[in-house]
Backbone bond lengths (Angstrom), bond angles and torsions (degrees), N, CA, C in turn:
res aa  C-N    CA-C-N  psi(-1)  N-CA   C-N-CA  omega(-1)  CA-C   N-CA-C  phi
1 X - - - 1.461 - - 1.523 111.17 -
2 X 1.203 114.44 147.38 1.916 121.94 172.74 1.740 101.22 -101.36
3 X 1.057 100.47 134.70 1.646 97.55 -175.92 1.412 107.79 -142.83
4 X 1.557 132.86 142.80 1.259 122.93 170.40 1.167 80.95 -123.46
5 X 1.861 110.85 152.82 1.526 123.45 175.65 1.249 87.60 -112.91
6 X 1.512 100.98 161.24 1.667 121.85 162.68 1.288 106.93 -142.80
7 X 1.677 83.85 165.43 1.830 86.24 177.73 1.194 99.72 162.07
8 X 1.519 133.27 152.43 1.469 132.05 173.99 1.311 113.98 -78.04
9 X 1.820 119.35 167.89 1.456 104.28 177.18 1.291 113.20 -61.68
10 X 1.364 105.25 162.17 1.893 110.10 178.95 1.707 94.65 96.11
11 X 1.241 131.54 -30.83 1.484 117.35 -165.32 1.431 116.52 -70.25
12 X 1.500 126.16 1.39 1.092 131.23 179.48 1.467 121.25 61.30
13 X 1.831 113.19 52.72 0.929 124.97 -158.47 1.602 111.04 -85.49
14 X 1.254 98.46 -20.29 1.754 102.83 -160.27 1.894 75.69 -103.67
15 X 0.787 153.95 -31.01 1.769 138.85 -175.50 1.317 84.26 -53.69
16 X 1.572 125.19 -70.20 1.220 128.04 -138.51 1.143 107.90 -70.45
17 X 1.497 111.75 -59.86 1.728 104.12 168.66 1.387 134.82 -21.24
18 X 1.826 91.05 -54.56 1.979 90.42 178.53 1.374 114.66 -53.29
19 X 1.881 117.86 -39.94 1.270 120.92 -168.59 1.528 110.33 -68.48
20 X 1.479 114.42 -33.73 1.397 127.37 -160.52 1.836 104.65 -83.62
21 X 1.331 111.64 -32.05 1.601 118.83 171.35 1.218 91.90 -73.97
22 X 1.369 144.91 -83.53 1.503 131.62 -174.51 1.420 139.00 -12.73
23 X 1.704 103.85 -49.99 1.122 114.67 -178.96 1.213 129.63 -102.69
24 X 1.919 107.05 19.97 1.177 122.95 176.09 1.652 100.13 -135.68
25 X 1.231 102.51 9.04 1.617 88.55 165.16 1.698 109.71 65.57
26 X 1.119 103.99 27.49 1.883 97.49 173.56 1.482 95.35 -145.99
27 X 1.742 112.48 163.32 1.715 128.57 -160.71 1.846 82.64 -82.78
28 X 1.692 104.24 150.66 1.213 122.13 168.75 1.990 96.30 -102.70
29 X 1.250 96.83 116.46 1.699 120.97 171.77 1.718 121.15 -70.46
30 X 0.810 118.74 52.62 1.645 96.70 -163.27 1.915 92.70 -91.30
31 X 1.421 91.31 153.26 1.739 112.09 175.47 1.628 102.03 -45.88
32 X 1.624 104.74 -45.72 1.641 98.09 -169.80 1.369 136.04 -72.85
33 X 1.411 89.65 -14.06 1.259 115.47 178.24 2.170 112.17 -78.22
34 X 1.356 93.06 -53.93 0.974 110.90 -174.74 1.785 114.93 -66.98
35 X 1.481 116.49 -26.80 1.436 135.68 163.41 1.603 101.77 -60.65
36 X 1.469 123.24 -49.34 1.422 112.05 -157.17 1.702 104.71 -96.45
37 X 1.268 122.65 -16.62 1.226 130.81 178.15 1.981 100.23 -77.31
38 X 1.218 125.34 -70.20 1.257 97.03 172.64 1.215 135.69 -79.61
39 X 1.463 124.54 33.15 1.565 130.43 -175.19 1.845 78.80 -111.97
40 X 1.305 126.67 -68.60 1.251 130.38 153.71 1.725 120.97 6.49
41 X 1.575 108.27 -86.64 1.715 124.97 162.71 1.362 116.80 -54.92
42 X 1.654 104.28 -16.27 2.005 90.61 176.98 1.325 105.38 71.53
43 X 1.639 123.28 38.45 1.636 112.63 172.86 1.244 102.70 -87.68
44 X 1.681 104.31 -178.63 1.542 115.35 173.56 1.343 133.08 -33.01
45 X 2.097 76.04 -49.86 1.738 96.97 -170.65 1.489 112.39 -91.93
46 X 1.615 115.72 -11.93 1.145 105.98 -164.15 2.060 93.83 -92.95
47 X 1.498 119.62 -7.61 1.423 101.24 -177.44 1.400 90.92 -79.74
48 X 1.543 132.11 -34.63 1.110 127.23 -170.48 1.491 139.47 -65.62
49 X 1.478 91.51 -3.49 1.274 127.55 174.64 1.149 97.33 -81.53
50 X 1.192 124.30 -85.53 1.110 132.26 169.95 1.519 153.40 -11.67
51 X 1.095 91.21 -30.19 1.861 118.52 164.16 1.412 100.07 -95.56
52 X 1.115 145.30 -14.32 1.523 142.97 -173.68 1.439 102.65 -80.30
53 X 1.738 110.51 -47.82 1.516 129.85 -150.98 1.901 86.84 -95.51
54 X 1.303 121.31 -46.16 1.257 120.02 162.30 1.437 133.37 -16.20
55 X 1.919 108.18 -49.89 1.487 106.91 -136.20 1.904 59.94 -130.24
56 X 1.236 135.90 22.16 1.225 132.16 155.03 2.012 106.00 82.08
57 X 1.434 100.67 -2.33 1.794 99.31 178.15 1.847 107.97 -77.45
58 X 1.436 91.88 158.07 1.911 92.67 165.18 1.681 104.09 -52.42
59 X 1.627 101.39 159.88 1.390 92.73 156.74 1.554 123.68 -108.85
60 X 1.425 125.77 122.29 1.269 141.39 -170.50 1.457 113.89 -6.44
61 X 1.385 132.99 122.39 1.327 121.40 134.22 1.611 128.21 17.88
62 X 1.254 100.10 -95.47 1.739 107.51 165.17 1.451 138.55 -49.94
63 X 1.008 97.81 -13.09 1.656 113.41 -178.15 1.988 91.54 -89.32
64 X 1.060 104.89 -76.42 1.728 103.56 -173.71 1.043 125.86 -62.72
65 X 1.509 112.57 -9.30 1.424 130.06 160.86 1.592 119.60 -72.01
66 X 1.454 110.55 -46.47 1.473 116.38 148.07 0.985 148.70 -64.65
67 X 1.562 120.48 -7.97 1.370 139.42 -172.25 1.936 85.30 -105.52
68 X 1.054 117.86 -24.07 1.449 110.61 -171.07 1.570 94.97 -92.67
69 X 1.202 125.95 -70.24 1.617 123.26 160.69 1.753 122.58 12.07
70 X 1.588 93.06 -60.48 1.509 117.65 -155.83 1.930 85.93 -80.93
71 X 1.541 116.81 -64.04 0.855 102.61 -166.23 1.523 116.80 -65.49
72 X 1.323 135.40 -41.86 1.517 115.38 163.11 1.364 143.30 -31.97
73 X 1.511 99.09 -24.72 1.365 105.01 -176.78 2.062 111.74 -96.67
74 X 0.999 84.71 3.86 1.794 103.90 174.84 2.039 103.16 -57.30
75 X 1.002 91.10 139.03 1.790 89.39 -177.35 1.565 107.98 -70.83
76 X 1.377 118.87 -20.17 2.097 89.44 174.25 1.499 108.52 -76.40
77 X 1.587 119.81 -6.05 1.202 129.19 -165.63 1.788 109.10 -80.65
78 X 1.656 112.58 -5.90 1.339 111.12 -141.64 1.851 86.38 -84.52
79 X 1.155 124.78 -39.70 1.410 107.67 164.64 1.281 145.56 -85.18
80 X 1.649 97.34 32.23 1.743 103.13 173.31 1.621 98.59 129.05
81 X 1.482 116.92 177.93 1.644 121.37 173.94 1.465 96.63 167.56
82 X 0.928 120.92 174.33 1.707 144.86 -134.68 1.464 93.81 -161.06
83 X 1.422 89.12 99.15 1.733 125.45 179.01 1.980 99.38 -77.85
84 X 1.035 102.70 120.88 1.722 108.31 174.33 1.688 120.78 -139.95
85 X 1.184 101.66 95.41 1.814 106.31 -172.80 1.514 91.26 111.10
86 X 1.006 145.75 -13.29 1.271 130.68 162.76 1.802 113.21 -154.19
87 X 1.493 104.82 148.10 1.603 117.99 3.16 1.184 138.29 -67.88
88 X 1.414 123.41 159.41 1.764 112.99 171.69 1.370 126.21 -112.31
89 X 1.457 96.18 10.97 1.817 101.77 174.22 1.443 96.71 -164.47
90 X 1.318 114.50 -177.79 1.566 121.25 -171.77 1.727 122.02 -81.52
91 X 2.185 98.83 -20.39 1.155 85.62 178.95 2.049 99.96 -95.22
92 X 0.821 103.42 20.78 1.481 121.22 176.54 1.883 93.67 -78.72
93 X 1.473 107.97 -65.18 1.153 116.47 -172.98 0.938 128.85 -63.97
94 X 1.694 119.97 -44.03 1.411 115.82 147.27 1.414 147.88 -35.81
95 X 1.545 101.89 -15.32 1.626 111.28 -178.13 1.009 109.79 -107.82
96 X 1.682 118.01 -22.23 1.583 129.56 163.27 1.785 100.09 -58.82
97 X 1.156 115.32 -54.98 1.442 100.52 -171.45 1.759 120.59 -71.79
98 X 1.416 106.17 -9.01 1.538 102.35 -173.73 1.901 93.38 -89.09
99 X 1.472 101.53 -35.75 2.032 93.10 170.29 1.448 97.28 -34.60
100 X 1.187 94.41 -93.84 1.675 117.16 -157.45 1.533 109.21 -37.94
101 X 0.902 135.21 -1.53 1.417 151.54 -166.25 1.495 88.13 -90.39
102 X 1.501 90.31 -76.02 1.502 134.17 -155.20 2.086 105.16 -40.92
103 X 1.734 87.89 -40.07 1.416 103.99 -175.17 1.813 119.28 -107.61
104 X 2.191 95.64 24.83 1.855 91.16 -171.81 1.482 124.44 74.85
105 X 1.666 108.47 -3.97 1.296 86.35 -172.28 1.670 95.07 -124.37
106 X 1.707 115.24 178.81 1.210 115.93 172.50 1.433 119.84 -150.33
107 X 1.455 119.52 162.06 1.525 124.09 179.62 1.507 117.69 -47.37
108 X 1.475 136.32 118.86 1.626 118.97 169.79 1.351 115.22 -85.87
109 X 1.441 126.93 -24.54 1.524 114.53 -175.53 1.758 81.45 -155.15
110 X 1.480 107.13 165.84 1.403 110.26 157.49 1.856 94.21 -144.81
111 X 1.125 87.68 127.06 1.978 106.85 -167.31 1.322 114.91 -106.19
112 X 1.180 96.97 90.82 1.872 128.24 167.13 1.196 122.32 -46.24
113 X 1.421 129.97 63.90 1.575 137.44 161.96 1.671 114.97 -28.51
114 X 1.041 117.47 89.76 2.034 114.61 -174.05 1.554 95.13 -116.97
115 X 1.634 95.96 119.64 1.565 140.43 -176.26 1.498 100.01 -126.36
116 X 1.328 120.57 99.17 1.683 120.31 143.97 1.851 113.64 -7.43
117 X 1.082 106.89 145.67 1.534 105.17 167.04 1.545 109.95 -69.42
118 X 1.120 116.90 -55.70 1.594 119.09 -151.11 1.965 94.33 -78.02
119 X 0.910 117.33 -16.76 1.871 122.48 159.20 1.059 106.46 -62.88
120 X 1.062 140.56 -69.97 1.606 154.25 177.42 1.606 101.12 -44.79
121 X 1.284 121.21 -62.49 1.620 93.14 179.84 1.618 116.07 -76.65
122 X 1.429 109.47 -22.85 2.049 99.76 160.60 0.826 113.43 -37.78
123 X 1.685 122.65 -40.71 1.854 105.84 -135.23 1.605 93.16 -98.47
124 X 1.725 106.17 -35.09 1.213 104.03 -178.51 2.282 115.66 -80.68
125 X 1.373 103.09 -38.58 1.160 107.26 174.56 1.665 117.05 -44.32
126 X 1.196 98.72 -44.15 1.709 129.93 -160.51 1.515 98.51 -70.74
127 X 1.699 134.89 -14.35 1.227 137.98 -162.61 1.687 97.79 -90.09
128 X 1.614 104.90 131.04 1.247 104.52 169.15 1.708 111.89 -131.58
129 X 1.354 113.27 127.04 1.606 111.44 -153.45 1.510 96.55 -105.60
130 X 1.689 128.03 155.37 1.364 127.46 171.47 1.475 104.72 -91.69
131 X 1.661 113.05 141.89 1.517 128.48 -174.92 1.593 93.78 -73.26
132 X 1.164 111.62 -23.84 2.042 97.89 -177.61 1.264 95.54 -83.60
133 X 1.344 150.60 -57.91 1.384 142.34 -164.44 1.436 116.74 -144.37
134 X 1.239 104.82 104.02 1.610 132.20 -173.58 1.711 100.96 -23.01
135 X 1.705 101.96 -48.85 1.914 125.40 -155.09 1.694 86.74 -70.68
136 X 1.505 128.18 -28.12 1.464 95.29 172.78 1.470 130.90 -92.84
137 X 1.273 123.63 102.25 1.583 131.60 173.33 1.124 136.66 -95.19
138 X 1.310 126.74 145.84 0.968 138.66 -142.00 1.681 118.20 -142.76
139 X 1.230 120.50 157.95 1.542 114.16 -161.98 1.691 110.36 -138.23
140 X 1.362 142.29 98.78 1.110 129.00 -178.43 1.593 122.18 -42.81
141 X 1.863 123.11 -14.76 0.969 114.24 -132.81 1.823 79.79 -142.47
142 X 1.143 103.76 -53.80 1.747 136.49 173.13 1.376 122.38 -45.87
143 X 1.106 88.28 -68.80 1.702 112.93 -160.68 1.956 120.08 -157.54
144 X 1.624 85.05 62.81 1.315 115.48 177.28 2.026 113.56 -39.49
145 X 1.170 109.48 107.72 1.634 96.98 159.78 1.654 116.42 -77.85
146 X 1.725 86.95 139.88 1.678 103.24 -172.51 2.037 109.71 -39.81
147 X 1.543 103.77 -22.21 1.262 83.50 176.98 1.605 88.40 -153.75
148 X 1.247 105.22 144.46 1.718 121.71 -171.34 1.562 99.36 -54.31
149 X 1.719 89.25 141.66 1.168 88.09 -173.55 1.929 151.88 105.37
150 X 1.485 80.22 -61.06 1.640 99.19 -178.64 1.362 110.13 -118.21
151 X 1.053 101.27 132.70 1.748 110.73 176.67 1.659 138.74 -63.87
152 X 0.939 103.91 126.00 1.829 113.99 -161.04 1.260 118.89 -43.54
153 X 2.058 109.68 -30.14 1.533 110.45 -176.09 1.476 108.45 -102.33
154 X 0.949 120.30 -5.63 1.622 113.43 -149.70 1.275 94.74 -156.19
155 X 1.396 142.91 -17.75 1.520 118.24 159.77 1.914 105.40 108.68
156 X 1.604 107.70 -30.11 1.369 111.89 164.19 1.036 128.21 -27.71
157 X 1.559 111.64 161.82 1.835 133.18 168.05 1.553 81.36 -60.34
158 X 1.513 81.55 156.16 1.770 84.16 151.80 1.611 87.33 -138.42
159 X 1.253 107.90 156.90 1.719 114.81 -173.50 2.134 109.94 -158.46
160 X 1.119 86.20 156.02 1.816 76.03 -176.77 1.773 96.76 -106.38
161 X 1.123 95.99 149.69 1.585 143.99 179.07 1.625 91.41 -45.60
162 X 1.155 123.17 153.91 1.319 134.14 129.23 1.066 142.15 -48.43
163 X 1.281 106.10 -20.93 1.582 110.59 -169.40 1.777 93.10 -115.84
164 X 1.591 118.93 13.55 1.286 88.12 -176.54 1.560 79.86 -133.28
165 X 1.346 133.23 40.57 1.346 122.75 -175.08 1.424 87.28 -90.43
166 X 1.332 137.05 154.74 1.496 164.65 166.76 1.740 101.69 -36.27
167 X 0.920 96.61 -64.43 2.154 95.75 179.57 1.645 90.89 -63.85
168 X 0.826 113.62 -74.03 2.064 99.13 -178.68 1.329 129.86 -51.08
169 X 1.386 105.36 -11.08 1.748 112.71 -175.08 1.863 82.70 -84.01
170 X 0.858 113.23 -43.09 1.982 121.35 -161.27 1.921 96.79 -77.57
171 X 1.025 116.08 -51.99 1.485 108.61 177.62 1.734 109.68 -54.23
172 X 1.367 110.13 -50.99 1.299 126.54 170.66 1.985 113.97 -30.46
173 X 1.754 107.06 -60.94 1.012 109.27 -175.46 1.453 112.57 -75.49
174 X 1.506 112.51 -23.25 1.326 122.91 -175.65 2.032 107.68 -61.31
175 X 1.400 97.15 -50.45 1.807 95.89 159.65 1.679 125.79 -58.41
176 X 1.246 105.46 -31.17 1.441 115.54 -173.93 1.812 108.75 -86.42
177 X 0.838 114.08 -25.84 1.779 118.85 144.16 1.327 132.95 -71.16
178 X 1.093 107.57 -12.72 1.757 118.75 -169.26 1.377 95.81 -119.89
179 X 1.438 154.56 -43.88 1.256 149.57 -178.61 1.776 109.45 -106.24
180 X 1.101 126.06 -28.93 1.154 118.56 -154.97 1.595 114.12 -122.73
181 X 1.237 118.61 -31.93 1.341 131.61 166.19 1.583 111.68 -50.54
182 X 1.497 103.39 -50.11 1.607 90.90 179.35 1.669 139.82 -62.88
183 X 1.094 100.29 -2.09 1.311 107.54 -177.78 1.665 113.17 -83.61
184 X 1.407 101.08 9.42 1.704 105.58 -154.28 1.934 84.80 -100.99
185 X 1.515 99.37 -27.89 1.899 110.07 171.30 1.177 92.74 -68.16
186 X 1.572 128.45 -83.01 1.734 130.48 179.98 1.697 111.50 -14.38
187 X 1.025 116.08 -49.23 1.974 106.03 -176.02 1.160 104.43 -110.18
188 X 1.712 128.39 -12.19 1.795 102.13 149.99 1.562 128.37 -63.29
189 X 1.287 115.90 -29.63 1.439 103.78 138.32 1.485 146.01 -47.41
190 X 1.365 115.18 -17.83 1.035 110.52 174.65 1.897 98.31 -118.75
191 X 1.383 101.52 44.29 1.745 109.81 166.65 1.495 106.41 32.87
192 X 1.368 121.57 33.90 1.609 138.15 178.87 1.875 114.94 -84.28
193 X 1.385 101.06 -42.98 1.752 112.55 -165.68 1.351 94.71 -73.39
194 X 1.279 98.27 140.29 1.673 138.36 147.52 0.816 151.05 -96.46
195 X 1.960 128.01 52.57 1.591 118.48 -139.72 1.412 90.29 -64.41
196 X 1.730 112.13 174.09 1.510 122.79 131.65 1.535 109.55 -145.77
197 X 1.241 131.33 -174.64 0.858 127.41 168.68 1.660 119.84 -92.13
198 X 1.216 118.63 150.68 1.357 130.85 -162.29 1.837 105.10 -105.11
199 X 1.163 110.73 11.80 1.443 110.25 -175.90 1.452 106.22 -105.62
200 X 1.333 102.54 154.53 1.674 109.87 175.48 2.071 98.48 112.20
201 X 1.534 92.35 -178.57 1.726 101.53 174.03 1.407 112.91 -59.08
202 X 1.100 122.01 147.44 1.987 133.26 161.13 1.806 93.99 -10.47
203 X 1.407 91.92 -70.05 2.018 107.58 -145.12 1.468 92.12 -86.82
204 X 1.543 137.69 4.96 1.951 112.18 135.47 0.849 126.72 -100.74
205 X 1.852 118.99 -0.01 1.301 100.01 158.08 1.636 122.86 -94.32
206 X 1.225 97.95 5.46 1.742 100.20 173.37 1.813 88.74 -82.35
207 X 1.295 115.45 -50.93 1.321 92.88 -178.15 1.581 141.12 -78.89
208 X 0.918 92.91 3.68 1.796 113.14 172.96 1.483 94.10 -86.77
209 X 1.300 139.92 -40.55 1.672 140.62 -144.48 1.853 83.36 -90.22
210 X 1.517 124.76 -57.88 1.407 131.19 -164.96 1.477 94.42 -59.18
211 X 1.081 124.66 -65.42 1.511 122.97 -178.89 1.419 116.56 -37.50
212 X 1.255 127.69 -35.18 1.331 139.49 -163.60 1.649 104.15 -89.44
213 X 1.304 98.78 -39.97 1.829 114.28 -174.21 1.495 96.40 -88.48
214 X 0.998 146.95 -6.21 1.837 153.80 168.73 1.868 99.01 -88.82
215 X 1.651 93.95 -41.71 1.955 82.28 -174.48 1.567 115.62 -82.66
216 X 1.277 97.59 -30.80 1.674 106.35 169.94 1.415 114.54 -58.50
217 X 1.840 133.76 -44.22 1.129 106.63 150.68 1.654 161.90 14.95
């Protein structure tokens, strides 16, 4: 299957992906991945990336469009993969659909992760990370440490992120409505989307999402 996911931050897009590429036997694509792997190899696109992300600008349209290009056409890719972070806008999507055109092939579902707003800044607001090791996290609401504050393995601060303080979680979605949402109109025209809902444990919404991607079929 070819799949692009969507979903705002907080929708737990990259959990699901890993689970959702797994259990369909195709590579999970994400932009970030695909940014640090050719900045990594020293390609064309990935130095060119690189001076974008450097001097602190987005990196172009065409560049992540080509770095995505290259990786689809990779041989574990030849029976399908699970697009994540891109596309991120419609003229993103538009060039995704003239590839796949371009190369015989086409989108089978694109699967709409739908998270409430005011969930999305809990889940992300609500995150509290340790200053000794990023990997231990923590949840005011979730995944309570035994004592406020300090971290369960190691005794750390625990403190929230910048990027997950409440005014940045909301600017965040405020881009992700304005650039990225629309593309979810772009492939309901092409009778492509799959909402489900994004609430509940990891493993029902992987299984609510498979069920949905088996009926779309």
């Amino acid at each position: 299957m070819r799949i692009v996911l969507v979903g705002p931050p907080g929708a737990g897009k990259g959990t699901q992906a890993a689970f959702l590429a797994k259990n369909l036997s195709i590579p999970h694509i994400s932009t970030g991945d695909l940014f640090r792997a050719n900045i990594s190899q020293g390609t064309e696109l990935g130095k060119r990336a690189k001076a974008f992300i450097s001097e602190g600008n987005l990196v172009p349209d065409e560049v992540t469009i080509g770095m995505a290009h290259d990786r689809m056409t990779q041989p574990d890719a030849a029976n399908g993969f699970l697009l994540d972070g891109f596309p991120r806008n419609v003229s993103q999507a538009e060039a995704l659909d003239e590839l796949l055109k371009s190369d015989s092939q086409k989108l089978d579902a694109v699967l709409d992760l739908e998270v409430p707003e005011d969930e999305v800044v809990e889940r992300i607001a609500g995150r509290r990370i340790c200053r000794n090791d990023s990997s231990h996290v923590f949840h005011v609401t979730y995944s309570k440490p035994k004592v406020e504050g300090v971290c369960d393995v190691c005794g750390g601060e625990l403190y929230t992120r910048g990027d997950d303080k409440e005014e940045t979680v909301r600017k965040r979605l405020d881009v992700y409505h304005r650039e990225t949402e629309p593309i979810i109109d772009h492939y309901k025209a092409q009778g492509l989307v799959v909402t489900i809902s994004a609430l509940g444990k990891v493993d029902e919404v992987t299984k609510r999402a498979m069920e949905a991607l088996k009926g779309d079929k």
